[in-house]
Backbone bond lengths (Angstrom), bond angles and torsions (degrees), N, CA, C in turn:
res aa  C-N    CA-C-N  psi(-1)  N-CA   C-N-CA  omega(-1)  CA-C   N-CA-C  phi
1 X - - - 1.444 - - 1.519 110.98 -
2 X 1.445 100.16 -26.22 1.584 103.96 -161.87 2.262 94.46 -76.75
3 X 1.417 116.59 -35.61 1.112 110.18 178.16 1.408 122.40 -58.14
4 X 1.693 116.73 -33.92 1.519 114.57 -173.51 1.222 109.39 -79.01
5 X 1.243 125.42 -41.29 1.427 120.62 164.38 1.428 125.68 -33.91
6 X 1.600 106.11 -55.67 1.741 97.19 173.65 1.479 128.63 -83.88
7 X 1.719 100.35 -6.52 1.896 117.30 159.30 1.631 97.25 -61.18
8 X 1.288 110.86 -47.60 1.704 98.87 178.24 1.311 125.27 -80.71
9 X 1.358 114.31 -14.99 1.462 109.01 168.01 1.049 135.02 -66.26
10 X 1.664 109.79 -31.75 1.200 131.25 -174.94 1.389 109.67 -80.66
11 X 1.235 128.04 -58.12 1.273 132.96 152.74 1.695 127.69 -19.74
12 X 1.451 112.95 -41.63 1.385 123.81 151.01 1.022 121.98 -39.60
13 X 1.689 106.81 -88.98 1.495 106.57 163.94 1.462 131.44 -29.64
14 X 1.249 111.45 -45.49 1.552 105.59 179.50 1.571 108.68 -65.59
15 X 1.356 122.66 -46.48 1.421 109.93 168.84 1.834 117.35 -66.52
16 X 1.236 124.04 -16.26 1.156 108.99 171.09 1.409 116.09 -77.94
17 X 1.238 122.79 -49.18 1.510 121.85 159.10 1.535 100.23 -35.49
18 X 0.917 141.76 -91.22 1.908 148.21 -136.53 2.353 77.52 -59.44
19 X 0.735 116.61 -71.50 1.506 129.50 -177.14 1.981 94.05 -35.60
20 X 1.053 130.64 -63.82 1.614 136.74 179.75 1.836 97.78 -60.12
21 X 1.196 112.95 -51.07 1.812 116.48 166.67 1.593 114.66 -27.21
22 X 1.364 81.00 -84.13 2.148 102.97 167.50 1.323 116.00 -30.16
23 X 1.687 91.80 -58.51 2.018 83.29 -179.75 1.025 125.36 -53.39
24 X 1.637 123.18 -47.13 0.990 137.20 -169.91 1.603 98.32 -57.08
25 X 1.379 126.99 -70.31 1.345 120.14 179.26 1.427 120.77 -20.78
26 X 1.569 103.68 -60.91 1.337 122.06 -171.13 1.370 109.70 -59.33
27 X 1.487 120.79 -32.39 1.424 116.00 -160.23 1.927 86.20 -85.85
28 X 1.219 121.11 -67.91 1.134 127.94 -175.51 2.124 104.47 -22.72
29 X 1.276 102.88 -55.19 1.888 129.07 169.61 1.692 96.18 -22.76
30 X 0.976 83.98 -82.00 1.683 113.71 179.71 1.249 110.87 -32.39
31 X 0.913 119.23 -67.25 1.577 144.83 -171.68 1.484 103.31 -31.95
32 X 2.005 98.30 -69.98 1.151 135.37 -160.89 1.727 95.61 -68.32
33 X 1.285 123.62 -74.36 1.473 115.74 156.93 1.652 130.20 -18.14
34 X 1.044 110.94 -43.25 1.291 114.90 -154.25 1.757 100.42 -88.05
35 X 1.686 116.76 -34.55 1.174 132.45 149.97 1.137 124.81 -30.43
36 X 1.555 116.42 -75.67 1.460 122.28 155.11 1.286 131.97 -51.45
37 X 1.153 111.34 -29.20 1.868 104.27 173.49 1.143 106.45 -73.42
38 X 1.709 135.08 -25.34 1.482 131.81 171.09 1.375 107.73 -85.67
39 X 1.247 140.93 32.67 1.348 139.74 177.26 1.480 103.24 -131.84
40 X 1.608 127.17 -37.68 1.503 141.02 158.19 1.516 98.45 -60.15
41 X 1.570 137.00 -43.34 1.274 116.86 171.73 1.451 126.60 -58.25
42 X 1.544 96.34 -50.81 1.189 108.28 -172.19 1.857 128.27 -51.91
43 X 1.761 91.43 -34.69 1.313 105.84 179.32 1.734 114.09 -72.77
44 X 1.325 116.66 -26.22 1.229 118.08 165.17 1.333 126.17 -72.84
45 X 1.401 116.73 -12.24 1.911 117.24 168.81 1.353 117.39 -88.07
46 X 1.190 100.80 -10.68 1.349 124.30 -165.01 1.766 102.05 -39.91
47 X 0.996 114.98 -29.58 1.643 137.39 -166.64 1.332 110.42 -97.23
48 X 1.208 136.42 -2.19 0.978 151.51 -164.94 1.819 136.03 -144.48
49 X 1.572 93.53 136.68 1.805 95.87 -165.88 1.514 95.17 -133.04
50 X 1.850 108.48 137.13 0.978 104.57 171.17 2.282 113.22 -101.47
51 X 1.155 95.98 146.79 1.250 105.42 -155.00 1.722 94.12 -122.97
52 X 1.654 103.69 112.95 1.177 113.43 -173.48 1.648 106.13 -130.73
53 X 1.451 106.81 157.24 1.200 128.90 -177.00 1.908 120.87 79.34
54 X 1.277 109.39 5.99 1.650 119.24 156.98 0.914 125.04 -25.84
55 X 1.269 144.81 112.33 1.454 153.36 -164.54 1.702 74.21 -90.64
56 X 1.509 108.77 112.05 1.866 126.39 139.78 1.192 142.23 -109.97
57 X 1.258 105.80 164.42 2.032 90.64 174.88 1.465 96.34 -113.92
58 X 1.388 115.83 -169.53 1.659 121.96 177.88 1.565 113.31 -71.88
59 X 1.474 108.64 121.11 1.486 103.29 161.51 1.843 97.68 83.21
60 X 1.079 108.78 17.24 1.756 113.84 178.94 1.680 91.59 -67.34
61 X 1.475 106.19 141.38 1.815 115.47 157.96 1.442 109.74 -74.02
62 X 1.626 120.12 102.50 1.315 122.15 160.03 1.309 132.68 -22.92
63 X 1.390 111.69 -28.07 1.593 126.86 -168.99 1.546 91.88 -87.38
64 X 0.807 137.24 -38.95 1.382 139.85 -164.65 1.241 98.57 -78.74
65 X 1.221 119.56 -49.45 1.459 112.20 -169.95 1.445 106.12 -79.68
66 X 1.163 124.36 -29.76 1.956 104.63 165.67 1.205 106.35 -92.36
67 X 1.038 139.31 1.00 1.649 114.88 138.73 1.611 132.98 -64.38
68 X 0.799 91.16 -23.62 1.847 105.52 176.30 1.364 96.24 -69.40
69 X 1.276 117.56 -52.82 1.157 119.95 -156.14 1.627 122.61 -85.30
70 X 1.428 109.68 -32.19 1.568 107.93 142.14 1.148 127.85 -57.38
71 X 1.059 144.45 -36.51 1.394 159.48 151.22 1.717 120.01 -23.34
72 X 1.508 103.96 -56.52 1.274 122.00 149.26 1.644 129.06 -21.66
73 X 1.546 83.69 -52.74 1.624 85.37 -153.48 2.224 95.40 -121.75
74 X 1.280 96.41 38.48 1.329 139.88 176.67 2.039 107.32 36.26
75 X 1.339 90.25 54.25 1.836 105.95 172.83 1.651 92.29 -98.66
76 X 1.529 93.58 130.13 1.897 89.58 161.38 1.550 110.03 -93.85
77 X 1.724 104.91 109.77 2.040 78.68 176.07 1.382 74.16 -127.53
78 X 1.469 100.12 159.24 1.632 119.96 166.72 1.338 111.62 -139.57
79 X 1.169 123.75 162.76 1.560 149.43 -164.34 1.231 107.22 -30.49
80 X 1.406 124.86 -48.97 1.637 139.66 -169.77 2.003 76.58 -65.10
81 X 0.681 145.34 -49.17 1.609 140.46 -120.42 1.365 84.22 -100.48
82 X 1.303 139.64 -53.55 1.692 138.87 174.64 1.315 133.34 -68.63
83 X 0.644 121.62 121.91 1.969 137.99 -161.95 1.669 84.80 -77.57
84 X 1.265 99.95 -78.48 1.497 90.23 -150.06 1.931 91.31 -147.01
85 X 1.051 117.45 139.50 1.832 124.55 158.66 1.809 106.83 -141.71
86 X 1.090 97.40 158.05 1.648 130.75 176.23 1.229 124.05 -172.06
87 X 1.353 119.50 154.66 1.348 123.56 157.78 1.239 144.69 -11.91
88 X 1.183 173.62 3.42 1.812 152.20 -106.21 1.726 90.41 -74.92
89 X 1.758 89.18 146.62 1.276 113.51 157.11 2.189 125.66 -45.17
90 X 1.103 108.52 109.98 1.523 97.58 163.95 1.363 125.68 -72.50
91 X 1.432 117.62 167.74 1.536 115.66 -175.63 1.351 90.13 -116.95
92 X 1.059 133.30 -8.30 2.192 130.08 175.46 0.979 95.46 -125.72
93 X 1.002 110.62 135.64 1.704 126.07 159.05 1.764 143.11 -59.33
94 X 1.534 85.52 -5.52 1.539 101.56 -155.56 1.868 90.49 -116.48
95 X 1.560 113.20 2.77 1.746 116.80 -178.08 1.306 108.69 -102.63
96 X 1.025 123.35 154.77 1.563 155.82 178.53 1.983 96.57 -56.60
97 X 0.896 121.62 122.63 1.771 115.84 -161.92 1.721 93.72 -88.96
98 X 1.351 142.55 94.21 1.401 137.13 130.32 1.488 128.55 36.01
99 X 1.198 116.60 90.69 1.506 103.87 177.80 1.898 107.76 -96.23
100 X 1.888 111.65 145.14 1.122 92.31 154.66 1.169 118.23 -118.15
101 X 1.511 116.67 161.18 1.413 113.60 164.24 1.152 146.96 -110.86
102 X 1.043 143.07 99.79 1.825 119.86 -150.72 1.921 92.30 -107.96
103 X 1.300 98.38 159.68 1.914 105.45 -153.91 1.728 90.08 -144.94
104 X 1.710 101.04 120.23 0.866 126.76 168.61 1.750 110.58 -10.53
105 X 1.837 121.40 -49.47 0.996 87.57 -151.21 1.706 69.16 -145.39
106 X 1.376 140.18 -177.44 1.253 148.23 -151.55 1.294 99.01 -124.41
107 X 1.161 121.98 -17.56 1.224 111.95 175.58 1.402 116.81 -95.03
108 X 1.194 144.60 -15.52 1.599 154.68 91.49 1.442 99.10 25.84
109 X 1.229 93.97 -92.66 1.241 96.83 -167.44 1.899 131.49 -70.64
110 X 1.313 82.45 -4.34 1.482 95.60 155.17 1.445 140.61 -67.11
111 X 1.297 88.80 -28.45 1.667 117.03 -175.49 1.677 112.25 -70.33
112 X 1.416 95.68 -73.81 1.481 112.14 157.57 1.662 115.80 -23.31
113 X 1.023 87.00 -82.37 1.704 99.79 -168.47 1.666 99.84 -59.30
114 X 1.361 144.29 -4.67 1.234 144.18 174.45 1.542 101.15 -74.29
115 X 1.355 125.94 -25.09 1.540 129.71 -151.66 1.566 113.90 -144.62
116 X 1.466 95.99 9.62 1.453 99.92 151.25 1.641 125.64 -52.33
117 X 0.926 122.49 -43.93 1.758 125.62 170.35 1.799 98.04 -29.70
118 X 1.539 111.94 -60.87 1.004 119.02 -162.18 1.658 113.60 -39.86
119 X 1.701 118.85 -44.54 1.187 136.66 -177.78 1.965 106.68 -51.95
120 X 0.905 128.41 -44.00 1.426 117.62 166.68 1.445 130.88 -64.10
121 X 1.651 110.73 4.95 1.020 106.36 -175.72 1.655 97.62 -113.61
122 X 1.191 126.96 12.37 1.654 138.16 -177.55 1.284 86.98 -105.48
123 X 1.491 98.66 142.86 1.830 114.95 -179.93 1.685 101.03 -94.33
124 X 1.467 114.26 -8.06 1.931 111.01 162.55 1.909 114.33 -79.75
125 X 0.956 103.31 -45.41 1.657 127.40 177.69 1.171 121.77 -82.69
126 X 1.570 142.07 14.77 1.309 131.40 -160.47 0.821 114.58 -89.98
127 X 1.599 124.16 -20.67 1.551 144.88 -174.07 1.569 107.38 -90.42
128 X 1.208 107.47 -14.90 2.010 113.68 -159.97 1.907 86.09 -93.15
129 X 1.240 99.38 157.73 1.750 127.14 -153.62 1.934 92.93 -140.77
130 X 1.043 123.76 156.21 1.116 113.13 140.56 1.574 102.86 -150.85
131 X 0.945 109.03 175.01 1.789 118.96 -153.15 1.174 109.74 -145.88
132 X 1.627 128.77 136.61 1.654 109.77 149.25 1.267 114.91 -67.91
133 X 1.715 107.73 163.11 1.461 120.70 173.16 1.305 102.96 -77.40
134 X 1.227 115.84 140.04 1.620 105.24 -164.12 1.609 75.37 -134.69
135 X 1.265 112.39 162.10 1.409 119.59 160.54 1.540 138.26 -108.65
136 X 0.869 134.28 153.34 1.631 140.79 -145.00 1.238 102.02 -34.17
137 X 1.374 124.34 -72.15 1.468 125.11 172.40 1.395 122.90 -17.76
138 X 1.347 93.73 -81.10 1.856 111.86 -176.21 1.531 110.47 -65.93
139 X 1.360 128.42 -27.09 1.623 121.69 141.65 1.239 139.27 -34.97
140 X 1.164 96.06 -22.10 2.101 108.19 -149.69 1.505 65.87 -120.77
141 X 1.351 152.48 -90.89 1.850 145.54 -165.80 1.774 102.21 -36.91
142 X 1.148 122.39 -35.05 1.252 126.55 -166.39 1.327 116.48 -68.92
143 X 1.765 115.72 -47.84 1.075 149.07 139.17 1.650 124.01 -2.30
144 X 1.355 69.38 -94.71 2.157 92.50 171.75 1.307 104.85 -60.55
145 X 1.021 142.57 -59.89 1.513 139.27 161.60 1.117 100.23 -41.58
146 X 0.908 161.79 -86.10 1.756 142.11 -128.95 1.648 88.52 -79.46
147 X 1.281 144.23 -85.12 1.498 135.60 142.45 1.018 121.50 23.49
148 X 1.351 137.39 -55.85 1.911 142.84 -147.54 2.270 79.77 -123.41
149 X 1.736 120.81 -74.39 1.327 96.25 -178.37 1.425 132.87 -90.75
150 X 1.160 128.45 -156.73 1.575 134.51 175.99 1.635 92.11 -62.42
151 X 1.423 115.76 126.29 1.516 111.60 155.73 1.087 122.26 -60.06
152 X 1.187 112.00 -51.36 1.779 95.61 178.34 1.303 118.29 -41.47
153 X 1.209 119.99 -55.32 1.500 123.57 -178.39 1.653 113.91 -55.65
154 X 1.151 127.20 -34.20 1.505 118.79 160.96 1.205 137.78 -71.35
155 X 1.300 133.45 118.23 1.555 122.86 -166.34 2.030 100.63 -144.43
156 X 1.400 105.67 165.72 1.229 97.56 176.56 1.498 101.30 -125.75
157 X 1.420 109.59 153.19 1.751 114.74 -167.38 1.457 89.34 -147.28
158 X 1.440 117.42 109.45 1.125 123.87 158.89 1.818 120.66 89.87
159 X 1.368 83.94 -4.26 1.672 98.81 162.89 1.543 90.43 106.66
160 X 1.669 127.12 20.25 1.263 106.71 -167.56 1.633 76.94 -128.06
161 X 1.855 116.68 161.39 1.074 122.99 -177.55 1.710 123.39 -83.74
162 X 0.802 120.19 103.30 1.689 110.64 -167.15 1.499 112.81 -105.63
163 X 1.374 100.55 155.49 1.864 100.93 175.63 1.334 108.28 -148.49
């Protein structure tokens, strides 16, 4: 009796090892996936800036208001030039609600977002920010980094986190 017992023990182990094997694959899987699915995100915001702190009224056309607002800061974009803008949801009630914009073409929106600085120096815009769309990942790294180092020293270029 005493031999089958350690025929079965051993046998355990060997499937727990092959089972610790797998994980490892799987976790490594994951990993590697999870990399790439934030690089397929990333490449799709790529076109896009979120633009916060806009002085609005109720029911304002988003499009209107980032046209004004390139305009400002002396970008010509017009209607043909914007894919798509709206609102984002706020999390306080008492903040300015988030517009995003995504722009026909990346280089658009390159422009813009090159001369955002400029917007703090307008007494309409001093409060307005604009941002890339970054995605969950590189938000949440972006985050903790600015938090854990010197902010200044953290910045994002291209939707990727830099320091």
């Amino acid at each position: 009796m005493h031999g089958i017992t350690k025929v079965i023990h051993q046998r355990v182990d060997m499937q727990a090892k092959y089972v610790k094997e797998q994980l490892k694959v799987a976790n490594k899987r994951i990993v590697k996936l999870t990399s790439t699915l934030n690089d397929i995100e990333r490449y799709s915001k790529r076109r896009d800036l979120i633009i916060i702190g806009i002085p609005t009224k109720q029911m304002e056309d988003t499009t209107s208001i980032i046209i004004d607002l390139t305009k400002s800061v002396s970008v010509n974009i017009g209607i043909k030039d914007i894919f798509a803008t709206h609102f984002l949801p706020v999390r306080r009630v008492d903040s300015t609600q988030p517009v995003i914009v995504s722009f026909v073409c990346a280089d658009e929106r390159q422009v813009i977002y090159s001369k955002h600085q400029r917007l703090k120096q307008m007494y309409n815009y001093k409060q307005v920010s604009i941002n890339e769309h970054l995605t969950l990942v590189n938000n949440t790294i972006y985050v903790r980094a600015r938090k854990k180092l010197d902010e200044r020293r953290v910045f994002v270029r291209h939707g990727s986190i830099m320091m």
